[in-house]
N, CA, C and O atoms as a GROMACS GRO file, in nm:
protein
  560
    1UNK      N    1   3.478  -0.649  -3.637
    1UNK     CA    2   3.448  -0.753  -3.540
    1UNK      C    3   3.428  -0.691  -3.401
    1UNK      O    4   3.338  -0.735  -3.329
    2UNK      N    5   3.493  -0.610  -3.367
    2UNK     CA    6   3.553  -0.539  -3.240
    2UNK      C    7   3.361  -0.457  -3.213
    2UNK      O    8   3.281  -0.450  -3.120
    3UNK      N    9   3.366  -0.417  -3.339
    3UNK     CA   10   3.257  -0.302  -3.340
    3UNK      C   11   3.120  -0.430  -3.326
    3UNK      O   12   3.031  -0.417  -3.242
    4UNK      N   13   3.124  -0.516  -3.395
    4UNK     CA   14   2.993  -0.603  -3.348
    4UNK      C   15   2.996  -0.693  -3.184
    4UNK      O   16   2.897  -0.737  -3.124
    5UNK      N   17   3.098  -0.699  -3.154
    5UNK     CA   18   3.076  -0.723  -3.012
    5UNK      C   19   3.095  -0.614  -2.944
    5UNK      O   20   3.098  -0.643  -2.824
    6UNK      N   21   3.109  -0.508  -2.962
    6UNK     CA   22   2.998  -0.374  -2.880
    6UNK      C   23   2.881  -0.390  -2.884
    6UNK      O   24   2.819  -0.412  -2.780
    7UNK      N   25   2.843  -0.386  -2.960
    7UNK     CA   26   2.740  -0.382  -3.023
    7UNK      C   27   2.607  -0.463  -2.893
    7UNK      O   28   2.523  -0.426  -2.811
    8UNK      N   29   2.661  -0.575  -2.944
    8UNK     CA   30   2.581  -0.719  -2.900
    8UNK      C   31   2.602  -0.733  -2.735
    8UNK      O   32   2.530  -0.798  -2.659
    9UNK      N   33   2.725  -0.651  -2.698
    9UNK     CA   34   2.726  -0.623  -2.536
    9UNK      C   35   2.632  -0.540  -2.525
    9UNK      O   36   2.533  -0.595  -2.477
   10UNK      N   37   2.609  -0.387  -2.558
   10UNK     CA   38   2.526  -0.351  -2.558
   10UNK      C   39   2.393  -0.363  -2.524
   10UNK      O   40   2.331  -0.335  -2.421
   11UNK      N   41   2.361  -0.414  -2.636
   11UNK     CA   42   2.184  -0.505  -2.650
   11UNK      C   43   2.146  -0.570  -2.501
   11UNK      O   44   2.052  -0.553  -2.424
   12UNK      N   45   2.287  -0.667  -2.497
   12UNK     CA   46   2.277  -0.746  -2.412
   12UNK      C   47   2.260  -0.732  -2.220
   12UNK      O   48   2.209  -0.808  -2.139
   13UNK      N   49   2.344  -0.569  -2.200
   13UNK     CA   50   2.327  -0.547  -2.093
   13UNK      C   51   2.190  -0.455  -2.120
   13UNK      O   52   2.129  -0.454  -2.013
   14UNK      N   53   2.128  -0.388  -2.204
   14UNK     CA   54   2.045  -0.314  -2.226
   14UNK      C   55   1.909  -0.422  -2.155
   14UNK      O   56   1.826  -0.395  -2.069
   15UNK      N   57   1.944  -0.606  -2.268
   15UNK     CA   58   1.812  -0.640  -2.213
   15UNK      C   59   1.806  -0.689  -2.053
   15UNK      O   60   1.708  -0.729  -1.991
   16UNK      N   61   1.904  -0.679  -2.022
   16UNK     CA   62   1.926  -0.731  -1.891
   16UNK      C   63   1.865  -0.611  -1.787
   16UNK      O   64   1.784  -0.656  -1.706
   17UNK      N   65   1.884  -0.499  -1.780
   17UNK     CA   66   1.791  -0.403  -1.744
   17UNK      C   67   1.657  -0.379  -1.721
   17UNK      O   68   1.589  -0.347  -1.624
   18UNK      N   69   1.627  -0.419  -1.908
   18UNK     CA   70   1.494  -0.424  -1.855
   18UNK      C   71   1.369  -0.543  -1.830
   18UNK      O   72   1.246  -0.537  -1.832
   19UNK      N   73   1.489  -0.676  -1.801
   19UNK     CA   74   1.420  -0.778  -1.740
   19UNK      C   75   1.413  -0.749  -1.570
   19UNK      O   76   1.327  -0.802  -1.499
   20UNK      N   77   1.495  -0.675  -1.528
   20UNK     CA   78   1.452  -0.642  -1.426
   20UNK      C   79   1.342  -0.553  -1.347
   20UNK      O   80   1.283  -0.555  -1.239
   21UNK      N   81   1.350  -0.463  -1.483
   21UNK     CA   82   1.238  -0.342  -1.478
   21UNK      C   83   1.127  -0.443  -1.487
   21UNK      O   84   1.047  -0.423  -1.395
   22UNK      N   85   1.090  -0.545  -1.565
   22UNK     CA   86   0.982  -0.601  -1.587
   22UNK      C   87   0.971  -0.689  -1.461
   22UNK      O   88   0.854  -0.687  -1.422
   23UNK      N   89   1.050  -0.767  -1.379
   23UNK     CA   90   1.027  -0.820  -1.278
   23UNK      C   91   0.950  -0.752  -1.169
   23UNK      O   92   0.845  -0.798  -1.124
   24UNK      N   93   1.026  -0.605  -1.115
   24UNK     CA   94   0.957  -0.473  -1.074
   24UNK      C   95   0.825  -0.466  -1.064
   24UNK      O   96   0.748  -0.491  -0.971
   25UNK      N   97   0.800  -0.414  -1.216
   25UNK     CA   98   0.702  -0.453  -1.266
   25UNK      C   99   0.570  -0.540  -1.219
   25UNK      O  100   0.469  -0.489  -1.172
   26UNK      N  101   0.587  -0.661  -1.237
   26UNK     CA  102   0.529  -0.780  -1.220
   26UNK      C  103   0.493  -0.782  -1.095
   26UNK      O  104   0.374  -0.805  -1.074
   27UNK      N  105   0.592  -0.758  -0.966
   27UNK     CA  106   0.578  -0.761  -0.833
   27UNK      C  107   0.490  -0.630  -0.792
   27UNK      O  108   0.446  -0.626  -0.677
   28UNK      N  109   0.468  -0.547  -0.861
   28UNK     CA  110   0.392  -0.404  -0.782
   28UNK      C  111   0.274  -0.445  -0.849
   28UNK      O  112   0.172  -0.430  -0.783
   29UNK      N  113   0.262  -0.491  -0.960
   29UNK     CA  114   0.096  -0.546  -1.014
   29UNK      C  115   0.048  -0.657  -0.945
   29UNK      O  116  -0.071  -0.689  -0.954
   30UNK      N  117   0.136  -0.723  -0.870
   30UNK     CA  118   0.056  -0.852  -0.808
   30UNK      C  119   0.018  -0.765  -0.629
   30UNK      O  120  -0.067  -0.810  -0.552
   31UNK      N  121   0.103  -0.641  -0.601
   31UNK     CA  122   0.043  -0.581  -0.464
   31UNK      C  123  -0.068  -0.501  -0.556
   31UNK      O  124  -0.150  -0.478  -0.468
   32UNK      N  125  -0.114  -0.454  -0.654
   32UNK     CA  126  -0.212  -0.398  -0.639
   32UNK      C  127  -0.311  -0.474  -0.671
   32UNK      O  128  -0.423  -0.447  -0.628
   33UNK      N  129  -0.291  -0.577  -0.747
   33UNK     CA  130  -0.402  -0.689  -0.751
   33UNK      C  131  -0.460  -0.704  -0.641
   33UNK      O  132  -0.581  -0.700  -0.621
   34UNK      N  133  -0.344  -0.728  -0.535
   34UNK     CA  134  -0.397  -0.819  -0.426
   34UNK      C  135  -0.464  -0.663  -0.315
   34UNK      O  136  -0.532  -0.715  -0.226
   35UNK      N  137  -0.463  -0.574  -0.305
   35UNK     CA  138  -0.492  -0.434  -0.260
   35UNK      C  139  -0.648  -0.441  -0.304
   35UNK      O  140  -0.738  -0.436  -0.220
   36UNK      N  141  -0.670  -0.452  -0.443
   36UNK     CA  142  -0.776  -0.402  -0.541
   36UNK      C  143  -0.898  -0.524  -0.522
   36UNK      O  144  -1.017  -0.506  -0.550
   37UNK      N  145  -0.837  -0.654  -0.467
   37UNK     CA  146  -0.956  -0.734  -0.522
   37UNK      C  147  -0.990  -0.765  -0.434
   37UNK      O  148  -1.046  -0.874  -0.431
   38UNK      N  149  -0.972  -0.666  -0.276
   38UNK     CA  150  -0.997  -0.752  -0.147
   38UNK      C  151  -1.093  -0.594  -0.056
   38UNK      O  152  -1.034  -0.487  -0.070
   39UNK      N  153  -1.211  -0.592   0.016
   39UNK     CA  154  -1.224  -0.496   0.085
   39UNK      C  155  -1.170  -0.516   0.212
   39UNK      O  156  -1.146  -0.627   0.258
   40UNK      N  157  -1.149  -0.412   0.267
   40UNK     CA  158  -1.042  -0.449   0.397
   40UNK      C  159  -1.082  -0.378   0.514
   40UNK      O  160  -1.136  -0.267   0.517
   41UNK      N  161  -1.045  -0.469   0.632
   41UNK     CA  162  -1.105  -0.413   0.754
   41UNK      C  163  -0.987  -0.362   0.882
   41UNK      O  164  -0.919  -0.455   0.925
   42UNK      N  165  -0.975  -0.307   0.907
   42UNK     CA  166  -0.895  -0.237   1.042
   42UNK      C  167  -0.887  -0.355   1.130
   42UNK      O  168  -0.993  -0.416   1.142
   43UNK      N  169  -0.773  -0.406   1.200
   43UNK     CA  170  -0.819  -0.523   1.309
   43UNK      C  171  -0.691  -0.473   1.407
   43UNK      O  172  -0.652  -0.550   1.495
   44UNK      N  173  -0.641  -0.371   1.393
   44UNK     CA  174  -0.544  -0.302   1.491
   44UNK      C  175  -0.487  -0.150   1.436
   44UNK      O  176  -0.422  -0.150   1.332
   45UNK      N  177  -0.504  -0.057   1.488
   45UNK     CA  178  -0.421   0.068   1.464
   45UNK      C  179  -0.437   0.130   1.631
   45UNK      O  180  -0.522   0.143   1.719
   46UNK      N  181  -0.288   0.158   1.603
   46UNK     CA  182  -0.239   0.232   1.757
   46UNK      C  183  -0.162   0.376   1.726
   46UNK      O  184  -0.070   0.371   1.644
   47UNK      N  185  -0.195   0.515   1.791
   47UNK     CA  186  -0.124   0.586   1.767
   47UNK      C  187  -0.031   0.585   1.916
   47UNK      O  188  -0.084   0.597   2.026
   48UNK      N  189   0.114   0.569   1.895
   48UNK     CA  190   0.207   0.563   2.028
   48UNK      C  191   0.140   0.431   2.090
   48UNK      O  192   0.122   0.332   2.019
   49UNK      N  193   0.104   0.432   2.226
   49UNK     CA  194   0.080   0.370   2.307
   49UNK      C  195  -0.078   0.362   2.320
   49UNK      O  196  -0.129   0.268   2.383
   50UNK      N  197  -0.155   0.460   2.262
   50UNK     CA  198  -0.319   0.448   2.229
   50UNK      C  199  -0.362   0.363   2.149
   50UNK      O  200  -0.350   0.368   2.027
   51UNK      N  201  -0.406   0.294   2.201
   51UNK     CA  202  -0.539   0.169   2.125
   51UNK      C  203  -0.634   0.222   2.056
   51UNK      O  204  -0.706   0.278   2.138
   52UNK      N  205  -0.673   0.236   1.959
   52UNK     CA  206  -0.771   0.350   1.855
   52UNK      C  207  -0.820   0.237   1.793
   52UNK      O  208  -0.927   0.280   1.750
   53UNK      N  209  -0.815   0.130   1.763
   53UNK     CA  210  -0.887  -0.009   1.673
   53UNK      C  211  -1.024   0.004   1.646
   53UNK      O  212  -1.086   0.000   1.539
   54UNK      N  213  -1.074   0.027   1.804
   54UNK     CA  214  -1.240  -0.015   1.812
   54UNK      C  215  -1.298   0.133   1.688
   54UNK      O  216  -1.393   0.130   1.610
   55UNK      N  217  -1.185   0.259   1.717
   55UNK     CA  218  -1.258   0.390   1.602
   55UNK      C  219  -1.245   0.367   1.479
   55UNK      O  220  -1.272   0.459   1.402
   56UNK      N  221  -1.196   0.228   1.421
   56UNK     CA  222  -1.136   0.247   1.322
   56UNK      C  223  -1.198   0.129   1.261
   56UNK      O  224  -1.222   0.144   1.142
   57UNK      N  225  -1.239  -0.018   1.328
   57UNK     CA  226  -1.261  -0.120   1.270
   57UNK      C  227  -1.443  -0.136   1.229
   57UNK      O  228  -1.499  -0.245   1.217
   58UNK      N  229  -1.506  -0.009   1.213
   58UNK     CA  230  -1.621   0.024   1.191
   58UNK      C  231  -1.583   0.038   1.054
   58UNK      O  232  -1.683   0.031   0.983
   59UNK      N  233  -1.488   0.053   0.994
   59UNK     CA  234  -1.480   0.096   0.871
   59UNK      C  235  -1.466  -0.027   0.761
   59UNK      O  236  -1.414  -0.134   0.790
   60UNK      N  237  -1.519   0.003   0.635
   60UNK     CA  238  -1.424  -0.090   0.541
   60UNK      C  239  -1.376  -0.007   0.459
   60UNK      O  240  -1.435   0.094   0.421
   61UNK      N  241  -1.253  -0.047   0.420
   61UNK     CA  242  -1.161   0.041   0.293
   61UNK      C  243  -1.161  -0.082   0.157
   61UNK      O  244  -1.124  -0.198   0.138
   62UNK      N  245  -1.227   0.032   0.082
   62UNK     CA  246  -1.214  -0.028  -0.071
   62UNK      C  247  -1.099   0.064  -0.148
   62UNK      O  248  -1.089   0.187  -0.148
   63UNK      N  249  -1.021  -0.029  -0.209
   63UNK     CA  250  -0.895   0.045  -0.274
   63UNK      C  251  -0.920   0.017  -0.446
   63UNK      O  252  -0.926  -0.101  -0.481
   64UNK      N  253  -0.932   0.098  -0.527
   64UNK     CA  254  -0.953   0.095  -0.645
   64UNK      C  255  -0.828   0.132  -0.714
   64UNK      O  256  -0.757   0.228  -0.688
   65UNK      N  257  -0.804   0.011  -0.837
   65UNK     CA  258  -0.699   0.028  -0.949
   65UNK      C  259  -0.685   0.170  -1.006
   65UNK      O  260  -0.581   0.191  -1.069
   66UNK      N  261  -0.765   0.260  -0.995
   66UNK     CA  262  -0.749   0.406  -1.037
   66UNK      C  263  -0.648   0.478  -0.949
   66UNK      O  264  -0.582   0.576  -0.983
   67UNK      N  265  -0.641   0.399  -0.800
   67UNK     CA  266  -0.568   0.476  -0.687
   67UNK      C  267  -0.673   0.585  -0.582
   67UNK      O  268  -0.664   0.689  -0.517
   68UNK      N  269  -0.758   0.495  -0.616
   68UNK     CA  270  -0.859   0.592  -0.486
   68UNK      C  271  -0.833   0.497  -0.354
   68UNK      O  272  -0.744   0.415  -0.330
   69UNK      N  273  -0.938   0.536  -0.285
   69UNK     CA  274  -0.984   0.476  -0.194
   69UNK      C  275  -1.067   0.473  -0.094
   69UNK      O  276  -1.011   0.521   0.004
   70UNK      N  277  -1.208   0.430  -0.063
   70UNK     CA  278  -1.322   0.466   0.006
   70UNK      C  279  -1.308   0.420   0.109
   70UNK      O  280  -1.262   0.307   0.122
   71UNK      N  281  -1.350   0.505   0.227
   71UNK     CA  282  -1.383   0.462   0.386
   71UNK      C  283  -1.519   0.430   0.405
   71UNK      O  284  -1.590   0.530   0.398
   72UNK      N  285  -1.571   0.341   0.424
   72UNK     CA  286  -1.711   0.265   0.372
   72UNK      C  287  -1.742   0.243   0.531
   72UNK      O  288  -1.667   0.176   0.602
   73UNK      N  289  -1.866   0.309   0.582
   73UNK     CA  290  -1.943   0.311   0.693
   73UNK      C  291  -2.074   0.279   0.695
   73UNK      O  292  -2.170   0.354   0.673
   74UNK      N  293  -2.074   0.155   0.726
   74UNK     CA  294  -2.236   0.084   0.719
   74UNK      C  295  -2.327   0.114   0.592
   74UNK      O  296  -2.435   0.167   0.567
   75UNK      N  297  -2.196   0.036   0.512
   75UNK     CA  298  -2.270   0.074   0.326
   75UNK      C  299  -2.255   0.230   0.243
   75UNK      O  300  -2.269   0.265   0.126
   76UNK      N  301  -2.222   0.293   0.360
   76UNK     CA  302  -2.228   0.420   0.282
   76UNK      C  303  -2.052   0.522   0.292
   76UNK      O  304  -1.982   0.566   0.383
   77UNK      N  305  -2.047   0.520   0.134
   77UNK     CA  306  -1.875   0.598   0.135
   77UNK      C  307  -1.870   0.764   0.232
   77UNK      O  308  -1.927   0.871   0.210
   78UNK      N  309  -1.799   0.731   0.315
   78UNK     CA  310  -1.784   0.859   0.416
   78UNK      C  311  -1.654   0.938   0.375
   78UNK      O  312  -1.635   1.056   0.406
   79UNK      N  313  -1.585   0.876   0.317
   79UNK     CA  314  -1.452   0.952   0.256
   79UNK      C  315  -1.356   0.869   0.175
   79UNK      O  316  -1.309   0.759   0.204
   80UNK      N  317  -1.326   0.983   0.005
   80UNK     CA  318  -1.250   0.900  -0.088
   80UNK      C  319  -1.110   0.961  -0.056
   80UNK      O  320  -1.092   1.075  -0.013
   81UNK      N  321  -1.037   0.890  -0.078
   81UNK     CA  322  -0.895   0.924  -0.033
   81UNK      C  323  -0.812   0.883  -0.164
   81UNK      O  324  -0.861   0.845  -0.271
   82UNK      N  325  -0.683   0.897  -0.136
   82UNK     CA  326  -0.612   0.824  -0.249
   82UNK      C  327  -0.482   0.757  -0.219
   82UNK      O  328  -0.436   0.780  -0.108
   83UNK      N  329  -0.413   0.677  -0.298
   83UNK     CA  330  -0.337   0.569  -0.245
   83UNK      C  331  -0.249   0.536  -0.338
   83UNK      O  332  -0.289   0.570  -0.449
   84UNK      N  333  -0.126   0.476  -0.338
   84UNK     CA  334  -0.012   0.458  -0.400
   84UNK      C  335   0.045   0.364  -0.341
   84UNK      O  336   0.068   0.387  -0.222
   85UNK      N  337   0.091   0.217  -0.398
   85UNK     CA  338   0.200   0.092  -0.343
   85UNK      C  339   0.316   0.152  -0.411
   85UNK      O  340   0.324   0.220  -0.514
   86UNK      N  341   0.389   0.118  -0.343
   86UNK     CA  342   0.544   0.168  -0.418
   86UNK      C  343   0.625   0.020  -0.344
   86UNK      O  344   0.655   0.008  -0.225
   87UNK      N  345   0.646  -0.077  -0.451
   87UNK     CA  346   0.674  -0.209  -0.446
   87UNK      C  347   0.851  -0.232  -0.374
   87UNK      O  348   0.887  -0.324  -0.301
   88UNK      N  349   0.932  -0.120  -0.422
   88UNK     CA  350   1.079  -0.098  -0.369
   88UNK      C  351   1.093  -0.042  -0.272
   88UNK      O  352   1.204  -0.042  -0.219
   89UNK      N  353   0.982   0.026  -0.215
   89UNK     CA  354   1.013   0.094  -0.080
   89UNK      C  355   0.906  -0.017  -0.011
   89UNK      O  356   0.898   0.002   0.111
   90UNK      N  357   0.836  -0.109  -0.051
   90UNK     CA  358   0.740  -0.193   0.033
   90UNK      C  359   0.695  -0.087   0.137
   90UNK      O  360   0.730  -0.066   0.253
   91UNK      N  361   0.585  -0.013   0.040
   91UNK     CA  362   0.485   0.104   0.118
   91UNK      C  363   0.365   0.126  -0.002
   91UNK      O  364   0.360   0.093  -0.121
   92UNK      N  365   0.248   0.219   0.112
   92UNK     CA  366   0.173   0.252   0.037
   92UNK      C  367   0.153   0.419   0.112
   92UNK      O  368   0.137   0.458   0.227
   93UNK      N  369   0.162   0.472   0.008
   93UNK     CA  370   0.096   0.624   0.052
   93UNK      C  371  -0.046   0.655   0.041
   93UNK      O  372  -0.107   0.663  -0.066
   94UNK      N  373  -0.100   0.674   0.172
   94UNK     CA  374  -0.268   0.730   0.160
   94UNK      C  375  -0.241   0.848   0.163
   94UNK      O  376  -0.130   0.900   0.175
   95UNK      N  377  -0.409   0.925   0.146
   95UNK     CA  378  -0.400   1.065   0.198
   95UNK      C  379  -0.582   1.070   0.151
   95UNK      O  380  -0.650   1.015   0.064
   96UNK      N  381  -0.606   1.155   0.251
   96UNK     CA  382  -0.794   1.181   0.282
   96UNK      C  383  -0.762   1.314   0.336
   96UNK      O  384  -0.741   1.335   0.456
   97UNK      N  385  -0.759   1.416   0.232
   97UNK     CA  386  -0.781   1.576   0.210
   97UNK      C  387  -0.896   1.556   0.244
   97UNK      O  388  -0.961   1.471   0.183
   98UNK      N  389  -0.951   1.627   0.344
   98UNK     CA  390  -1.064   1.711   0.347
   98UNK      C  391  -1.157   1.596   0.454
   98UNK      O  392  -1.268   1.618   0.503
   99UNK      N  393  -1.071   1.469   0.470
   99UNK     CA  394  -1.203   1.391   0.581
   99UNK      C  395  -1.165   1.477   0.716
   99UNK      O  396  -1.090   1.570   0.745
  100UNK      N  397  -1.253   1.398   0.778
  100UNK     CA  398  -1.235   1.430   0.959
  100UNK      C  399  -1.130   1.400   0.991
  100UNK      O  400  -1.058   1.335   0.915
  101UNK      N  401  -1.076   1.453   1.161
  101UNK     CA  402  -0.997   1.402   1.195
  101UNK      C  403  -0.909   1.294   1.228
  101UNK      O  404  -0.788   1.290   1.250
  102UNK      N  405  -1.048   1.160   1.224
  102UNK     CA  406  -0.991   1.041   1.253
  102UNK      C  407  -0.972   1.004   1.095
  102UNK      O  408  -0.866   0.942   1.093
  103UNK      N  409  -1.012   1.008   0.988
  103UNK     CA  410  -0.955   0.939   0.874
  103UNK      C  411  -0.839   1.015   0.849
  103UNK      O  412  -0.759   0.967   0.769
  104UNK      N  413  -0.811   1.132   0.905
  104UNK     CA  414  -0.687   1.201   0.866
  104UNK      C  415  -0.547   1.124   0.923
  104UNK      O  416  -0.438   1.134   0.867
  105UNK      N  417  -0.572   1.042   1.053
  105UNK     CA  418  -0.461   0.988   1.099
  105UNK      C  419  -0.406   0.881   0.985
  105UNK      O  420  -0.290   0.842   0.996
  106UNK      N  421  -0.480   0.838   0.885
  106UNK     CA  422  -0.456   0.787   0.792
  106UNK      C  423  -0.378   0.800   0.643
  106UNK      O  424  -0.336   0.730   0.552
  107UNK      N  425  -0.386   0.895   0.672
  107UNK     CA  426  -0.263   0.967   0.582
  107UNK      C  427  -0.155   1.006   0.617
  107UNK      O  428  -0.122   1.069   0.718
  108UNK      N  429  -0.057   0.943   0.471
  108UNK     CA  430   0.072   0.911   0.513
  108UNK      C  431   0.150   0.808   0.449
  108UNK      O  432   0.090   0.723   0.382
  109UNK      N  433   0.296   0.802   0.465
  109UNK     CA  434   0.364   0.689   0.428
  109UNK      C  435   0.355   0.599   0.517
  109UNK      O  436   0.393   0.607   0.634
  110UNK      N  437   0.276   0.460   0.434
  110UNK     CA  438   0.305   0.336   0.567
  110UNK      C  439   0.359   0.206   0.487
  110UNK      O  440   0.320   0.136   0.393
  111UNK      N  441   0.478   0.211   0.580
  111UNK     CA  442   0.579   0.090   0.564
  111UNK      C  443   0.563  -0.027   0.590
  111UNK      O  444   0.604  -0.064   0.700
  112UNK      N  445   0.495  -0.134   0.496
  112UNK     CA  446   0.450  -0.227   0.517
  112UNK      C  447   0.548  -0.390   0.580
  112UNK      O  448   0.639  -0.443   0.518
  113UNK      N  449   0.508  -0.424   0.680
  113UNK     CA  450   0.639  -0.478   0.728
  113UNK      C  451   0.610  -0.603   0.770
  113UNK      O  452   0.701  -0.660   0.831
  114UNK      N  453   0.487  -0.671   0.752
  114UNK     CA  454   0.482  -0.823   0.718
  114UNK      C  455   0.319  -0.845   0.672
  114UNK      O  456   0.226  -0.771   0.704
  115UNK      N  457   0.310  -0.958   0.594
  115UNK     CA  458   0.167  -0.986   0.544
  115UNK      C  459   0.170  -1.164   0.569
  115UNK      O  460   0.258  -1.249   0.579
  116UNK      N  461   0.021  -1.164   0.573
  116UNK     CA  462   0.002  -1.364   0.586
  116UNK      C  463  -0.111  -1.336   0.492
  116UNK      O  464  -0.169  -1.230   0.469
  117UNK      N  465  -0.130  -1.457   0.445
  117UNK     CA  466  -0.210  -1.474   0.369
  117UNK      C  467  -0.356  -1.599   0.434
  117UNK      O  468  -0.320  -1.665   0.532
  118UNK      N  469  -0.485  -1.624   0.390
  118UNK     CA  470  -0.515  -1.617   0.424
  118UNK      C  471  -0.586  -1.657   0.566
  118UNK      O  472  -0.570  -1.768   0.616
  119UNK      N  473  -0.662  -1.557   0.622
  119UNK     CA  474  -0.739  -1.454   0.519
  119UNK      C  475  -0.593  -1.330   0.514
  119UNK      O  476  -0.508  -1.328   0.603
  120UNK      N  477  -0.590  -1.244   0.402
  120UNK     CA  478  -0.493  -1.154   0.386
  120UNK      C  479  -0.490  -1.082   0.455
  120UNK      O  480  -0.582  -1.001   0.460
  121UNK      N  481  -0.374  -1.074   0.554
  121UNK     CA  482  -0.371  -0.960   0.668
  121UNK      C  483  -0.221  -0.868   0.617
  121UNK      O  484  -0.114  -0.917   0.581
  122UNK      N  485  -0.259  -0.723   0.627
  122UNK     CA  486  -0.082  -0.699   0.602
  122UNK      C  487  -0.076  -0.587   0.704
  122UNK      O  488  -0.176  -0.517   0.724
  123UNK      N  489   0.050  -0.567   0.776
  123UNK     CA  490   0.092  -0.522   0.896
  123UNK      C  491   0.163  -0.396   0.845
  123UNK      O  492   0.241  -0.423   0.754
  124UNK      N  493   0.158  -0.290   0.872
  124UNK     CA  494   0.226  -0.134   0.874
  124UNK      C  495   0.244  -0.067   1.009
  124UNK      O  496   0.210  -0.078   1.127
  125UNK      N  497   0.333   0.025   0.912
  125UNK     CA  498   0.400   0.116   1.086
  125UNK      C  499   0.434   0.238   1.000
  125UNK      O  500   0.506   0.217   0.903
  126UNK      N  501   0.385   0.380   1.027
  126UNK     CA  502   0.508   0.511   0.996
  126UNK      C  503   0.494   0.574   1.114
  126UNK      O  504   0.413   0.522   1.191
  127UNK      N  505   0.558   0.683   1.154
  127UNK     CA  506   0.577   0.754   1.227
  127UNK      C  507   0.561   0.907   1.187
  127UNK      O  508   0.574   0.949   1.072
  128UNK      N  509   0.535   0.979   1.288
  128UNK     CA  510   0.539   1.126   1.282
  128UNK      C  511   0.618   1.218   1.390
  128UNK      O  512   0.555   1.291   1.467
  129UNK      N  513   0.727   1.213   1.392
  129UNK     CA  514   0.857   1.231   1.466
  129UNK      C  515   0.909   1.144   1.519
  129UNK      O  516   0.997   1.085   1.456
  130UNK      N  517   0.878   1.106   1.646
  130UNK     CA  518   0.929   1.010   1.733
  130UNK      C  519   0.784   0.906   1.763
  130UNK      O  520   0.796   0.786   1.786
  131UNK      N  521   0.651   0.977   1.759
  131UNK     CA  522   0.527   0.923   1.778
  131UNK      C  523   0.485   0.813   1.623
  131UNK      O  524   0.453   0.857   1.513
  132UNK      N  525   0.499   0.674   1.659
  132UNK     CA  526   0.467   0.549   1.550
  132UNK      C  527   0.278   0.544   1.627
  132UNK      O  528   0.208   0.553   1.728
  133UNK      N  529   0.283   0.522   1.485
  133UNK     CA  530   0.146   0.442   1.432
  133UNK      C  531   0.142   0.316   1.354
  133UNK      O  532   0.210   0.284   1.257
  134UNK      N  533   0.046   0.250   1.416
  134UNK     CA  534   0.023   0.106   1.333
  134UNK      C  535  -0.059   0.076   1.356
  134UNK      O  536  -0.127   0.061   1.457
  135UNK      N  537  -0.073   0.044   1.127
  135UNK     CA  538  -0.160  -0.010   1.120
  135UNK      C  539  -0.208  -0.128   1.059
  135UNK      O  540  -0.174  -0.142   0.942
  136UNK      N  541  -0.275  -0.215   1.108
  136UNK     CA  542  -0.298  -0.381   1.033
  136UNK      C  543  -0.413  -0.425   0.994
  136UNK      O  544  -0.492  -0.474   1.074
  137UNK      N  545  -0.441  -0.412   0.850
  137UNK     CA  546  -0.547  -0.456   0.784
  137UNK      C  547  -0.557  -0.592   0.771
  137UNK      O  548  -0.471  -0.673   0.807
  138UNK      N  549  -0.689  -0.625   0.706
  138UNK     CA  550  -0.739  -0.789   0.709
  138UNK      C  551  -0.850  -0.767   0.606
  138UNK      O  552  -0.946  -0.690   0.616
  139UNK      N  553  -0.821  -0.845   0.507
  139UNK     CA  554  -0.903  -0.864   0.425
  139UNK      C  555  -1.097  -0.925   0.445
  139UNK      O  556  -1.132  -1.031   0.497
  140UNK      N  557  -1.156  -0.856   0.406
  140UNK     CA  558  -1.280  -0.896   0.458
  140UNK      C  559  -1.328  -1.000   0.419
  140UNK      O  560  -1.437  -1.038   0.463
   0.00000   0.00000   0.00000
C-alpha cells in the first residue's frame, strides 16, 4: 500500500511539473507569435541621453520563427541578424555580426519592460556599463 502511494505521489508531483513547463511553454509561443506576425518599426531608441530615433525609424524589422531577423530599408534587406525571446527573463537577444555600426547598437540583451497592444508597441531598455539604451518598437 505504502509502496503504491509513492508511487502515485510521484506521478503526481512529476505531472505537476510539467504543467508548468507547458504553461512556460504556451507563454513564449504566444511572444513569438506575436514578434513573428507583426513587421515592426523603431518609434524611440536613445543611447544615454542621445536621441538616435530619426537613424533608426527608417527601418523595418521583420522577425522570423527560424530566429532571424531583417533590417528592411525602403524594401530592400540591409542586414539579417538573429534573435531569441526568452519568456522568464522577459527579453529578447539580438545580434547583427557583420552590419554597420548603427545596426550594431542593436545587439544585445533587451529587457522588455512594458507592451500595449494595439497597435502593438513593446518598450525595452539594456545597458552597457552604466550607459542605458532604449528601445521601443511599434508594430507596423
Amino acid at each position: 500500500m505504502r509502496y503504491k502511494i509513492l508511487i502515485l505521489s510521484f506521478i503526481f508531483l512529476s505531472t505537476l511539473g510539467a504543467c508548468k513547463k507547458t504553461i512556460n511553454n504556451i507563454k513564449e509561443d504566444l511572444m513569438v507569435n506575436l514578434i513573428t506576425s507583426h513587421t515592426w518599426k523603431v518609434v524611440k531608441f536613445m543611447e544615454g541621453t542621445s536621441n538616435l530615433t530619426s537613424e533608426y525609424a527608417v527601418y523595418d524589422f521583420e522577425f522570423e520563427k527560424n530566429s532571424t531577423v531583417k533590417a528592411v530599408l525602403n524594401g530592400v534587406t540591409e542586414a539579417t541578424g538573429t534573435w531569441v525571446g526568452d519568456e522568464t527573463s522577459q527579453s529578447i537577444t539580438a545580434a547583427f555580426p557583420g552590419a554597420g555600426a548603427k545596426l550594431s547598437k542593436l545587439t544585445g540583451k533587451w529587457t522588455v519592460t512594458n507592451t500595449k497592444s494595439l497597435p502593438w508597441r513593446v518598450f525595452s531598455n539594456r545597458y552597457e556599463g552604466s550607459k542605458q539604451f532604449i528601445l521601443d518598437l511599434q508594430e507596423k
